[in-house]
N, C-alpha and C positions, 0 to 999 in steps of 0.2 A: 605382666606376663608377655612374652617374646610372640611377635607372632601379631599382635592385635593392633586393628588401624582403627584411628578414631576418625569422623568426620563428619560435619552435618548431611543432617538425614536428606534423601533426595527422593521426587516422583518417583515411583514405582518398586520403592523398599517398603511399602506398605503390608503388604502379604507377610514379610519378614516380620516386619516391626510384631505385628499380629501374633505372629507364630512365636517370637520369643517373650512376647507378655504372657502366651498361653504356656510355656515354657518355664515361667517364672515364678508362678504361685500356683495355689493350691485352690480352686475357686470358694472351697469351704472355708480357707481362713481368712479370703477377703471381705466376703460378702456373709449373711447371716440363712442362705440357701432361699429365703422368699423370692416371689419373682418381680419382686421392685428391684431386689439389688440385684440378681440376676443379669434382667434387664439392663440396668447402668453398668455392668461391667460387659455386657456384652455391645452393647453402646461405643462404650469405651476404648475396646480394643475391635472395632471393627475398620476395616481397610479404608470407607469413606470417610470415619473423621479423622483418622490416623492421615489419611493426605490432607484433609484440611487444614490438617496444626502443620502437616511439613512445607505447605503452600503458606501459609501465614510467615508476617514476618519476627513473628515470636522465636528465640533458642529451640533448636531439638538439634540432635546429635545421635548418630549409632556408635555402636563399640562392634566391628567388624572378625573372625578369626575364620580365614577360607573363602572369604570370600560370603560368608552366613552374619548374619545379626544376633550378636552373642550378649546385649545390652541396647537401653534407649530410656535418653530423658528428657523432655518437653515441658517449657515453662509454658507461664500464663500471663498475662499482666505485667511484660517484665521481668519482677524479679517473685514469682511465686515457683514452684516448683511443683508442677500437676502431674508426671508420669516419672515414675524413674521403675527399670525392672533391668535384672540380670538374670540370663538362662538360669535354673537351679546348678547344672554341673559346672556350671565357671562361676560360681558364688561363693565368697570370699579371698578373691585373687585380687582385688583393689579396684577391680572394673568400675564398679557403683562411684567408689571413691574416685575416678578417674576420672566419668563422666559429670559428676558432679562439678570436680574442679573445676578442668576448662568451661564448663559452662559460667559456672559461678564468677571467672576470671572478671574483673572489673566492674562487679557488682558489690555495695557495701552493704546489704543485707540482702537473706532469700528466706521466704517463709515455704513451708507446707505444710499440708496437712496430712500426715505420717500415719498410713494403716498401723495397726497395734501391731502385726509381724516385725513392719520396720523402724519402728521406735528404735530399737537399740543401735540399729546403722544409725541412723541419723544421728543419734549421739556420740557416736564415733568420730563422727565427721564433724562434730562442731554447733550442731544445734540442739536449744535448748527449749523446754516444754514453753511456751508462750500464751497459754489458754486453757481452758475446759477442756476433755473429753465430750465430744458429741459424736451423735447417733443420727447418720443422714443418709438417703436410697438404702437402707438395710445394713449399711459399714460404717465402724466406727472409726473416728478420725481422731488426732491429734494435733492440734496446733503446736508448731512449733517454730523460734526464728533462727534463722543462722546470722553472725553479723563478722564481716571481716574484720582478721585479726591485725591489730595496730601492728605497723613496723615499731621496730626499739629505735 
């Protein structure tokens, strides 16, 4: 999509980051409404740990259009893959798949664990189920790896 600047996340795009995770799902289909997972998603997407991970020297990256946080994905450990979201209204223009990429650039596998919404993105993209279904803070997750695709 024309128009969209990619770039690692920086001090004081928190508020953003924030705003387009709330932007991005539906709190009903992350969580299962109790106030455990409530809690961990609000946890989650709040402005202090949201700078903590961008202070850390772990990957995060925005997907910028306007000068606004229109995406953002944040690993873990490396090569795990703990946040990824797209506004609703620019979801499915490739942004997911954008940030993904450059992140993923010169890693030979990325695991996450895929809310049931995103399962089918993530297969789109290249990963596959690597585990159980489980049920942790109130949301169910999916294990899944991604592993780079051999040159010919």
């Amino acid at each position: 999509m024309a128009g969209i600047v990619y770039r690692p996340s920086q001090p004081g795009d928190e508020h953003q980051i924030a705003g387009c995770m709330w932007a991005s799902a539906d709190l009903w289909e992350l969580t299962d409404g109790t106030p455990e997972s409530v809690a961990e998603w609000l946890k989650l997407c709040h402005p202090d740990e949201l700078r903590d991970r961008i202070l850390s020297p772990e990957k995060t990256l925005v997907a910028l259009w306007n000068e606004v946080v229109i995406g953002f994905i944040a690993f873990k450990r490396g090569n795990h893959l703990s946040l990824l979201f797209v506004r609703r209204e620019f979801s499915g223009r490739g942004i997911g798949r954008e940030l993904f990429s450059q992140c993923a650039h010169g890693l030979e596998t990325v695991t996450v664990n895929a809310a049931e919404a995103a399962v089918g993105f993530y297969q789109k993209v290249g990963f596959q189920q690597s585990g159980d279904r489980f049920f942790k803070f109130g949301i169910w997750g999916t294990p899944m790896t991604w592993v780079k695709p051999r040159a010919n």
